[in-house]
C-alpha positions in Angstrom: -12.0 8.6 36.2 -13.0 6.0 38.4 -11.3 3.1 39.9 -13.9 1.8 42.1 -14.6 -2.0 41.7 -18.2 -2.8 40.2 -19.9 -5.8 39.3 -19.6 -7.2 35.6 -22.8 -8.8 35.7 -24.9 -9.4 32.9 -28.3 -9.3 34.6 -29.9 -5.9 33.6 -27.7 -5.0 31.1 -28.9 -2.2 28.7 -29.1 -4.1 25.0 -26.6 -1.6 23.0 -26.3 -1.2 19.2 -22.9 -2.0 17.4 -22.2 1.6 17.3 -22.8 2.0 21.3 -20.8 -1.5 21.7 -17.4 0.1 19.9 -17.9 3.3 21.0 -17.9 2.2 24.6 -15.6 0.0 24.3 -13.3 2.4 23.0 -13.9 5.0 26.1 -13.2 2.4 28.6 -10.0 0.8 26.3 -8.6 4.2 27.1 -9.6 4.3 30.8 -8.4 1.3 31.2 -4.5 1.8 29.4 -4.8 5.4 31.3 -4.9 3.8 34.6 -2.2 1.1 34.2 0.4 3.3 31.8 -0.5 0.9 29.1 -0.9 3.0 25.2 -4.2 1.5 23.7 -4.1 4.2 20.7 -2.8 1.3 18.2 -5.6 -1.1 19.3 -8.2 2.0 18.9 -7.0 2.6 15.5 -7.0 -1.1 14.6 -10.5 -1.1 15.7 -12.1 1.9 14.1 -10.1 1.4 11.1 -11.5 -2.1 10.9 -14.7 -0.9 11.1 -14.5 2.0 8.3 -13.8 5.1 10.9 -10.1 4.9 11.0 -9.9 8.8 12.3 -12.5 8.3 15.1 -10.0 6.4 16.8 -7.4 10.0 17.3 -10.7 11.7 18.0 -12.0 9.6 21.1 -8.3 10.1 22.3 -8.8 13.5 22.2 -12.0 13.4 23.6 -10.7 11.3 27.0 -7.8 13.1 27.3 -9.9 16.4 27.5 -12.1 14.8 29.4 -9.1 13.5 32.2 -7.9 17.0 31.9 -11.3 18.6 32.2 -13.4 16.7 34.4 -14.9 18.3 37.5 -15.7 15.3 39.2 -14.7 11.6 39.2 -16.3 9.8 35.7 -17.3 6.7 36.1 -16.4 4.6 33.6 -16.4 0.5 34.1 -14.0 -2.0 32.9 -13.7 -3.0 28.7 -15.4 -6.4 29.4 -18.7 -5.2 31.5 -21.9 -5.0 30.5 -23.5 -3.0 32.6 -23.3 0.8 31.2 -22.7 3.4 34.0 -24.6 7.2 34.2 -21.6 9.3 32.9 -21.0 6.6 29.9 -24.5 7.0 28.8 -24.3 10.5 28.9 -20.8 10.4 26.8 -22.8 8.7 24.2 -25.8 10.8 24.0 -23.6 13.7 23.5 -22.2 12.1 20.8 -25.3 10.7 19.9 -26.4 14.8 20.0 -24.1 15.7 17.8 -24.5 13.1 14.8 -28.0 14.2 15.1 -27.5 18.0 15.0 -29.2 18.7 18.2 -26.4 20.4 20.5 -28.4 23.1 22.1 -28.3 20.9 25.5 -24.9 19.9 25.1 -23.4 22.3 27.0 -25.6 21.4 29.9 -25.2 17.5 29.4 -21.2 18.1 29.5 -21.4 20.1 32.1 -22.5 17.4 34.3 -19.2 15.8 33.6 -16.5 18.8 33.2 -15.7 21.9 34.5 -17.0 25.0 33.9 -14.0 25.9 31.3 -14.2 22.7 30.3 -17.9 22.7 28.9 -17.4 26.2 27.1 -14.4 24.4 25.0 -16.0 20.5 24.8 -18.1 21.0 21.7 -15.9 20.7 18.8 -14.1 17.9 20.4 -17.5 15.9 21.0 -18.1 17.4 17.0 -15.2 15.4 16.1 -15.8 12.3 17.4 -19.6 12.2 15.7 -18.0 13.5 12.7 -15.4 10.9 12.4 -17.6 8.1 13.7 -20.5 9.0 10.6 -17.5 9.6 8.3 -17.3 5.9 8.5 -21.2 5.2 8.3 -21.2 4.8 12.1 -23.9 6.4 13.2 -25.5 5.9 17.2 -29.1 5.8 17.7 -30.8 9.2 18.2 -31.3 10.5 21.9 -35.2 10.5 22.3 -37.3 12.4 24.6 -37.4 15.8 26.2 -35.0 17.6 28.0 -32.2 14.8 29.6 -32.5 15.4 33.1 -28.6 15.9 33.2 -28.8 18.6 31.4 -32.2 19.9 33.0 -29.9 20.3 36.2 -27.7 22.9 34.9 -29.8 24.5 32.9 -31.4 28.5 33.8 -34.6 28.0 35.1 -37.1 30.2 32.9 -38.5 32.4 34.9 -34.7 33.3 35.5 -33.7 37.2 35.1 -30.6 37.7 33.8 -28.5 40.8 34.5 
């Protein structure tokens, strides 16, 4: 994950829900205690349990430290206090977002984008668990709207593809 320096500006940042805000906050809480040896799980359970998800706060551990372990590139992910929201956190939250919503045929392609090839065949149920936990506690992100993400578009078989 990404250590590069980035502006915290506010001009141009995306207006995010409260769902979006936590959730976000959450991903780059444990980026950030990753990075400088610093254990965050407390304040993510403080946090999530505060806000009526008090297990989403184990699964978005589980879900970074798959994704430290799994990524196939550098992730960028900015700093707790930013506004701006980077590429590869907007696509952590629409796969999330995917999942809450029961549409998961692209996750595979969105994650992969992010992770490995191992990595994407194993992600789903740990991106499950996060959705699950977060609309256990009536946290629910705003559905992902459109056609095909263009993330995932870039992994995905062309159709007139034959496959032997």
């Amino acid at each position: 994950m990404s250590d590069e320096a980035h502006d915290c500006d506010d001009a141009g940042a995306p207006a995010l829900t409260r769902a979006e805000t936590l959730v976000l906050w959450a991903i780059r809480a444990w980026v950030a205690g990753h990075r400088h040896g610093i254990p965050v799980l407390a304040n993510l359970r403080t946090a999530f349990r505060n806000e009526g998800a008090p297990a989403a706060a184990e699964a978005v551990d589980d879900l970074m430290g798959f994704i430290a372990n799994g990524a196939g590139r550098t992730i960028q992910v900015n700093c707790p206090r930013c506004r701006q929201v980077t590429e590869d956190e907007r696509l952590l939250l629409d796969v999330v977002a995917l999942h809450q919503q029961g549409e998961t045929i692209w996750v595979p392609f969105l994650a992969r984008a992010l992770l490995t090839p191992a990595a994407t065949r194993l992600c789903g149920p740990i991106f499950a668990a996060v959705a699950d936990a977060l609309q256990d506690g009536g946290i629910g992100l705003p559905p992902v709207a459109g056609q095909v993400p263009l993330e995932a578009a870039a992994h995905a078989v062309p159709a007139g593809t034959t496959i032997h």
